[in-house]
N, CA, C and O atoms as a Maestro MAE file, in Angstrom:
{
 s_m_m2io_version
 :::
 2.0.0
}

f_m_ct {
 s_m_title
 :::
 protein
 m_atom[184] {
  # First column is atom index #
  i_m_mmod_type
  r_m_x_coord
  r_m_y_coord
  r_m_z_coord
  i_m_residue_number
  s_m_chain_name
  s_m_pdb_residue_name
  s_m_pdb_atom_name
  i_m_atomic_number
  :::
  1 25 0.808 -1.200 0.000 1 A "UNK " " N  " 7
  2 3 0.000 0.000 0.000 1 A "UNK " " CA " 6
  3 2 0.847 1.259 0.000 1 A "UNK " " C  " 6
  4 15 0.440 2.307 -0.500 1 A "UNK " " O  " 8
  5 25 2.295 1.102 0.698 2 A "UNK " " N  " 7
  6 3 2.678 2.171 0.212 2 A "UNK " " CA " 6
  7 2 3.014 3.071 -1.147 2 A "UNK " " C  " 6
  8 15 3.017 4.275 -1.405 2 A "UNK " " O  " 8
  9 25 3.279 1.911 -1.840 3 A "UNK " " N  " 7
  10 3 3.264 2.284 -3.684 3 A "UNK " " CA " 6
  11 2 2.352 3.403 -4.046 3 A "UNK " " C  " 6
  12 15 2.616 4.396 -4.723 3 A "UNK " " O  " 8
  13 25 1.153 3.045 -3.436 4 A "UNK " " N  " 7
  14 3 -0.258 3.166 -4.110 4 A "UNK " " CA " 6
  15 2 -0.605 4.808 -2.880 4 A "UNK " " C  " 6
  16 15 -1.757 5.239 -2.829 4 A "UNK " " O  " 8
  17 25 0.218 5.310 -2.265 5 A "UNK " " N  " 7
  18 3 -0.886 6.272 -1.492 5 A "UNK " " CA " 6
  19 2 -1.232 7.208 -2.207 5 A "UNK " " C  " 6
  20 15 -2.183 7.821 -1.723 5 A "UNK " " O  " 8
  21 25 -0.670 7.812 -3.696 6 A "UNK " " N  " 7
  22 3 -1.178 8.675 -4.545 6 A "UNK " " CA " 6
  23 2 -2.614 8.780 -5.107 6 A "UNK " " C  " 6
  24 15 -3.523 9.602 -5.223 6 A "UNK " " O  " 8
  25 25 -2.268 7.287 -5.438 7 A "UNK " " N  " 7
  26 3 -3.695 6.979 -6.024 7 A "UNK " " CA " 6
  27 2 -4.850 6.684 -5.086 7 A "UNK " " C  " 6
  28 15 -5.923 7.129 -5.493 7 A "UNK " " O  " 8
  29 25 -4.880 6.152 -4.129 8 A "UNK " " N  " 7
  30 3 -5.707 6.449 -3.123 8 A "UNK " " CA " 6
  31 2 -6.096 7.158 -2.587 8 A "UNK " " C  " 6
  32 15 -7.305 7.203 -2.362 8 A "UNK " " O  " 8
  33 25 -5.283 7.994 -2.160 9 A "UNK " " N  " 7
  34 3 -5.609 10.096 -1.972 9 A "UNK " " CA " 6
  35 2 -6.085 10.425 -3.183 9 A "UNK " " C  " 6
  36 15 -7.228 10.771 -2.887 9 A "UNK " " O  " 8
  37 25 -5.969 10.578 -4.576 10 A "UNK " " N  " 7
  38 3 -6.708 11.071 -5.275 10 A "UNK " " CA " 6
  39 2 -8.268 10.077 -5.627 10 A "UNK " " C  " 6
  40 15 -9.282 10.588 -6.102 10 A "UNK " " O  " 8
  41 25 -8.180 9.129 -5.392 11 A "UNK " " N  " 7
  42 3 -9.387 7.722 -5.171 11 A "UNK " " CA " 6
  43 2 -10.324 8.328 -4.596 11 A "UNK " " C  " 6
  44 15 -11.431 8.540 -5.091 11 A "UNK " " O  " 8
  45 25 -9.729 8.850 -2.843 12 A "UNK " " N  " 7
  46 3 -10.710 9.064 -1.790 12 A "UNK " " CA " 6
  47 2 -10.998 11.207 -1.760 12 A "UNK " " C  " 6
  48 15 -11.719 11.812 -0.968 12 A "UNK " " O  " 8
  49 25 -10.286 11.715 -2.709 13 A "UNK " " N  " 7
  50 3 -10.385 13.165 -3.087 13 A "UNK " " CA " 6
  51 2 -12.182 12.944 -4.090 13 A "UNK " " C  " 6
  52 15 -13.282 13.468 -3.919 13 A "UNK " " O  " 8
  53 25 -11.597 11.803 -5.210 14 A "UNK " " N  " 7
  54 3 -12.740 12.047 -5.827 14 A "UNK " " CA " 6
  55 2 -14.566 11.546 -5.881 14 A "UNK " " C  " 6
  56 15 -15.459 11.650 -6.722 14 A "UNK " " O  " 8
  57 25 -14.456 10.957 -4.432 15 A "UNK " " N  " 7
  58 3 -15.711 10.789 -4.147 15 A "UNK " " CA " 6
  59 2 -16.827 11.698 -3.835 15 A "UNK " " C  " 6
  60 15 -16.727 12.604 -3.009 15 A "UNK " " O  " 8
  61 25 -17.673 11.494 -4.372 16 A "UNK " " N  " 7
  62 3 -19.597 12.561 -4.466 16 A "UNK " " CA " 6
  63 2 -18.879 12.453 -2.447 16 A "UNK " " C  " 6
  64 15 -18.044 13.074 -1.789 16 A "UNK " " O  " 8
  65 25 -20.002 11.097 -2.153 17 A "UNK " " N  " 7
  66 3 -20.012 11.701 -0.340 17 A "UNK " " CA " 6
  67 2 -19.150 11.758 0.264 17 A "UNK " " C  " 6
  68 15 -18.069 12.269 -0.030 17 A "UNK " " O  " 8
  69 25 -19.590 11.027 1.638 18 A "UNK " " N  " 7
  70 3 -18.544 11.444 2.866 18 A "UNK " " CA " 6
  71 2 -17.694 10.193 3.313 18 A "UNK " " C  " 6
  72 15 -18.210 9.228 3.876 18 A "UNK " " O  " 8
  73 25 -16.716 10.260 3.098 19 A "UNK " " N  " 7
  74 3 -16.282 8.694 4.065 19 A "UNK " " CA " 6
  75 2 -16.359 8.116 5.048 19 A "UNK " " C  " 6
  76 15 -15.698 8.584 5.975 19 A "UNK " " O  " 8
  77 25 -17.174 6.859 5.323 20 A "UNK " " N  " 7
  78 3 -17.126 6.945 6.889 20 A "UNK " " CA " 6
  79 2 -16.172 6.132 7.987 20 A "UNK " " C  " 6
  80 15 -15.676 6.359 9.090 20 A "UNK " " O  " 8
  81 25 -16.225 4.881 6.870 21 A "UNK " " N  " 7
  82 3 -14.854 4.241 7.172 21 A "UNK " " CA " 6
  83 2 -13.974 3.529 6.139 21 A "UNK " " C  " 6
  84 15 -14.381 3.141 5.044 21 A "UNK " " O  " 8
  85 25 -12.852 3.411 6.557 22 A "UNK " " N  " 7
  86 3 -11.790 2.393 6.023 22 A "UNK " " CA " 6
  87 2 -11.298 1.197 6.337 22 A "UNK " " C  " 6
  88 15 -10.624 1.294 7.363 22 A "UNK " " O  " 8
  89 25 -11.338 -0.155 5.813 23 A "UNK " " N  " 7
  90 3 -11.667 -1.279 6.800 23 A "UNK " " CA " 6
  91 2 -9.951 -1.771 5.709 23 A "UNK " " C  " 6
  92 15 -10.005 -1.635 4.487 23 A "UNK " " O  " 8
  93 25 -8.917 -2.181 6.232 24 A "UNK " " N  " 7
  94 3 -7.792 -2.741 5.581 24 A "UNK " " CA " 6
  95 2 -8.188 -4.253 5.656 24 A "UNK " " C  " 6
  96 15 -9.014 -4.498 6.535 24 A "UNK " " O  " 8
  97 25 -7.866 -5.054 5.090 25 A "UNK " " N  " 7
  98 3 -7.723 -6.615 5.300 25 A "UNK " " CA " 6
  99 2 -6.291 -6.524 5.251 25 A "UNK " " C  " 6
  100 15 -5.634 -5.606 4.758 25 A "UNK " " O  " 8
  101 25 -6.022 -7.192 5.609 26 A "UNK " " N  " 7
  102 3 -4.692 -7.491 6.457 26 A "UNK " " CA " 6
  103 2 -4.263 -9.010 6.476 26 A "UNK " " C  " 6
  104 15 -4.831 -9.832 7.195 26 A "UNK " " O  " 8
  105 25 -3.234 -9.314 5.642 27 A "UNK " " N  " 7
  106 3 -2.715 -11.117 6.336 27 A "UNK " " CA " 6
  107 2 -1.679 -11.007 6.477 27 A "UNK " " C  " 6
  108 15 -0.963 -10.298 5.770 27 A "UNK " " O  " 8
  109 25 -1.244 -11.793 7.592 28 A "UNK " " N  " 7
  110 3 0.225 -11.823 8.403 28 A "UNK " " CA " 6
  111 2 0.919 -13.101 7.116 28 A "UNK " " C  " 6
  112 15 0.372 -14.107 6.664 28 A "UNK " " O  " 8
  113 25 2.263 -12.534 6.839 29 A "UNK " " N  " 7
  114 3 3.310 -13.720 6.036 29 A "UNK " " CA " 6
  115 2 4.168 -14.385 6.415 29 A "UNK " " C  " 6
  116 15 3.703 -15.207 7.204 29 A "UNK " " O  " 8
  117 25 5.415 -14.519 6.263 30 A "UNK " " N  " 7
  118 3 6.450 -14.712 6.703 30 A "UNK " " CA " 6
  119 2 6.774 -14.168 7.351 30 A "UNK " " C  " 6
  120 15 6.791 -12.953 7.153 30 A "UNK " " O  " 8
  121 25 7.425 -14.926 9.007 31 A "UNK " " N  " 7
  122 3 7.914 -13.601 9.929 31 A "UNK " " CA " 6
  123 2 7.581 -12.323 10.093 31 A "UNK " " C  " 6
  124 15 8.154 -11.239 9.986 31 A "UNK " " O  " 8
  125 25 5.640 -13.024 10.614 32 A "UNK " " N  " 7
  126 3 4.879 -11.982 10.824 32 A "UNK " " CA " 6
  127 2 4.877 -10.823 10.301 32 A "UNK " " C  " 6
  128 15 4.365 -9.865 10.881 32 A "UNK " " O  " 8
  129 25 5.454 -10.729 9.114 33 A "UNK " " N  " 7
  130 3 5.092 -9.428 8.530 33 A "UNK " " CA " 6
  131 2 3.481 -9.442 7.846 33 A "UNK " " C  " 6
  132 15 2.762 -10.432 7.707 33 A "UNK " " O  " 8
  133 25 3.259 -8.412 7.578 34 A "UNK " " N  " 7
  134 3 1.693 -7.681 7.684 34 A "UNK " " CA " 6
  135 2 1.521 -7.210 6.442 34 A "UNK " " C  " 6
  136 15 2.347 -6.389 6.042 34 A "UNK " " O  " 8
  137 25 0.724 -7.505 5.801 35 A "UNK " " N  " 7
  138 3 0.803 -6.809 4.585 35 A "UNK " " CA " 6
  139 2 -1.071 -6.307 3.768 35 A "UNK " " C  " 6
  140 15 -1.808 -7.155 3.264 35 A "UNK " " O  " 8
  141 25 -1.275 -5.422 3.823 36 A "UNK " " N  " 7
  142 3 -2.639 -5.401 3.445 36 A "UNK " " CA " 6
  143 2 -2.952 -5.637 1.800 36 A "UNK " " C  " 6
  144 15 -2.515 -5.104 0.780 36 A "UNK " " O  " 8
  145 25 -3.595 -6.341 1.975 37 A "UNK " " N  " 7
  146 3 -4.581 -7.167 0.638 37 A "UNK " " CA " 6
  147 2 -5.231 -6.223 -0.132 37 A "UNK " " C  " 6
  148 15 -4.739 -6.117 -1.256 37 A "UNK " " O  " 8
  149 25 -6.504 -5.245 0.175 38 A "UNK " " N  " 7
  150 3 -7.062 -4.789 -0.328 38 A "UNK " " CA " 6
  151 2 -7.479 -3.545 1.107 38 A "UNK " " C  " 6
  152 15 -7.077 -3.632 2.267 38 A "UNK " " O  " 8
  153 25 -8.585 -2.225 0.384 39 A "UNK " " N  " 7
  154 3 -9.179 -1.707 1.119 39 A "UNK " " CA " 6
  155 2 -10.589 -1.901 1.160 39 A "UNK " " C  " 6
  156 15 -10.961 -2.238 0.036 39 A "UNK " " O  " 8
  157 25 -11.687 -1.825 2.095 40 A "UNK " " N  " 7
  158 3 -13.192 -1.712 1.831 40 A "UNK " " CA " 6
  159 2 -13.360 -0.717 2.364 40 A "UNK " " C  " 6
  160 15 -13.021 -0.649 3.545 40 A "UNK " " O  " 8
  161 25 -14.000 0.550 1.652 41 A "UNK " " N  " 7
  162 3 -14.212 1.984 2.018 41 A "UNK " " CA " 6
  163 2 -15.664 2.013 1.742 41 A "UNK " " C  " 6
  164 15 -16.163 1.583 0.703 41 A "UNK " " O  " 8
  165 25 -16.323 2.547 2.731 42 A "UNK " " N  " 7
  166 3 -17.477 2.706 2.935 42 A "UNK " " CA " 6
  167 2 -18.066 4.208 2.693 42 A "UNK " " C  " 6
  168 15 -17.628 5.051 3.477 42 A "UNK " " O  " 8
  169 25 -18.729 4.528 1.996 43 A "UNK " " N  " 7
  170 3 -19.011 5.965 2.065 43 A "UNK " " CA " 6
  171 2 -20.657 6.699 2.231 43 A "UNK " " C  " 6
  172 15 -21.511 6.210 1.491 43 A "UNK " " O  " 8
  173 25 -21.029 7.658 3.020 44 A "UNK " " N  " 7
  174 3 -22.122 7.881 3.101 44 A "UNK " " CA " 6
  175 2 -22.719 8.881 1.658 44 A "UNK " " C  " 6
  176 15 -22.218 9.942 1.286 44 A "UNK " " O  " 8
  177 25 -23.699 8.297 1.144 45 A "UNK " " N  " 7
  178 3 -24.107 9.329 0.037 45 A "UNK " " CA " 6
  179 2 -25.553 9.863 0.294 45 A "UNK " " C  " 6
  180 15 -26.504 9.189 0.689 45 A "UNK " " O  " 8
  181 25 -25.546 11.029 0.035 46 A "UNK " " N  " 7
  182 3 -26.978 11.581 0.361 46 A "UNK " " CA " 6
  183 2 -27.531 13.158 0.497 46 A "UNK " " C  " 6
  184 15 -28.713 13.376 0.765 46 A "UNK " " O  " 8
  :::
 }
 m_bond[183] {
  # First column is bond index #
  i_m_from
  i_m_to
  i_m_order
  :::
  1 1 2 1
  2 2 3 1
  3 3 4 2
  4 3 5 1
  5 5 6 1
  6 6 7 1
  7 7 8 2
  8 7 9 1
  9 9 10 1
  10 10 11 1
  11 11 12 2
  12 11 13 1
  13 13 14 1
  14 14 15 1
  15 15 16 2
  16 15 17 1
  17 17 18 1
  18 18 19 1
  19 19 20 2
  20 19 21 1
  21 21 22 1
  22 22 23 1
  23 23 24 2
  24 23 25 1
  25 25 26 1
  26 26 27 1
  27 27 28 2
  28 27 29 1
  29 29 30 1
  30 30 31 1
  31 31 32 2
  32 31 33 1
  33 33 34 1
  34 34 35 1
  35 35 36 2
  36 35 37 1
  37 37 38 1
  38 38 39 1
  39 39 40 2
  40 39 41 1
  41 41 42 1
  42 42 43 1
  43 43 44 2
  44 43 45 1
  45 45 46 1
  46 46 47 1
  47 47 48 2
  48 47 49 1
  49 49 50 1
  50 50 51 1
  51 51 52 2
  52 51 53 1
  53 53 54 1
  54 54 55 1
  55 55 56 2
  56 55 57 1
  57 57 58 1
  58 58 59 1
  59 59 60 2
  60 59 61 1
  61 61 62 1
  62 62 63 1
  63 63 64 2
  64 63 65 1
  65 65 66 1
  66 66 67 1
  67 67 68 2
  68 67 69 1
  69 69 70 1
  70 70 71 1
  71 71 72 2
  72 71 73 1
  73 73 74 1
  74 74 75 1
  75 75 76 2
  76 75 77 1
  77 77 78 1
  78 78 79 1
  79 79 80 2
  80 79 81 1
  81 81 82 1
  82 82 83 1
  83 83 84 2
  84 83 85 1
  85 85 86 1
  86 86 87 1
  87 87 88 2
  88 87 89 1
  89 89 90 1
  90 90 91 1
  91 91 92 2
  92 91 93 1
  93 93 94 1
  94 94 95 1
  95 95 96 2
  96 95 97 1
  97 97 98 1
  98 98 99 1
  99 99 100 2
  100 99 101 1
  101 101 102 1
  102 102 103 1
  103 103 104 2
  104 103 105 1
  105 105 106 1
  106 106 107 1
  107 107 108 2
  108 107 109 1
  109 109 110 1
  110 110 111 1
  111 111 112 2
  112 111 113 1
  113 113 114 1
  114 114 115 1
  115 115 116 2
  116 115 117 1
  117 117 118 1
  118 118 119 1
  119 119 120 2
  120 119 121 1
  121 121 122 1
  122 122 123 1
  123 123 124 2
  124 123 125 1
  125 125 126 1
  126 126 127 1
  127 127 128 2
  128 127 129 1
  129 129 130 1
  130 130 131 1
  131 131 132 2
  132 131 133 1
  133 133 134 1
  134 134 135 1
  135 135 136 2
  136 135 137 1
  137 137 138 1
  138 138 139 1
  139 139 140 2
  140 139 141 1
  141 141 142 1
  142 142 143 1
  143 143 144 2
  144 143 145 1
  145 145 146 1
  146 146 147 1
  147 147 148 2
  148 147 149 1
  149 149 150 1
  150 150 151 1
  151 151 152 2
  152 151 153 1
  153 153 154 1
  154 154 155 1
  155 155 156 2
  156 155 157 1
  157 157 158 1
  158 158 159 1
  159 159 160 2
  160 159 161 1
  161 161 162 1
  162 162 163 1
  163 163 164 2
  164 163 165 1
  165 165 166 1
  166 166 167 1
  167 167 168 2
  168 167 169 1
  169 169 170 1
  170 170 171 1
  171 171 172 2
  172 171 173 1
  173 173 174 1
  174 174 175 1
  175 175 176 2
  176 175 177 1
  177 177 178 1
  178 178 179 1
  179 179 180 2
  180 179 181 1
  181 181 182 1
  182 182 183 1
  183 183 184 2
  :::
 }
}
């Protein structure tokens, strides 16, 4: 995810509503390192 924080700041710039949350999935690898999979962003529209 660090690659990607450009595009995600401009991702979460160009949404209509409001964000309400950000949910990471997350799986542990080798020697517990952590690495997130994907995001699920939830947003309120209205």
């Amino acid at each position: 995810m660090t690659r990607d924080q450009d595009k995600l700041e401009r991702f979460l710039n160009s949404l209509d509503g409001e964000v309400v949350a950000i949910v990471p999935n997350i799986a542990i690898h080798f020697y517990w390192a952590h690495r997130v999979n994907f995001l699920l962003i939830f947003e309120k529209v209205g």
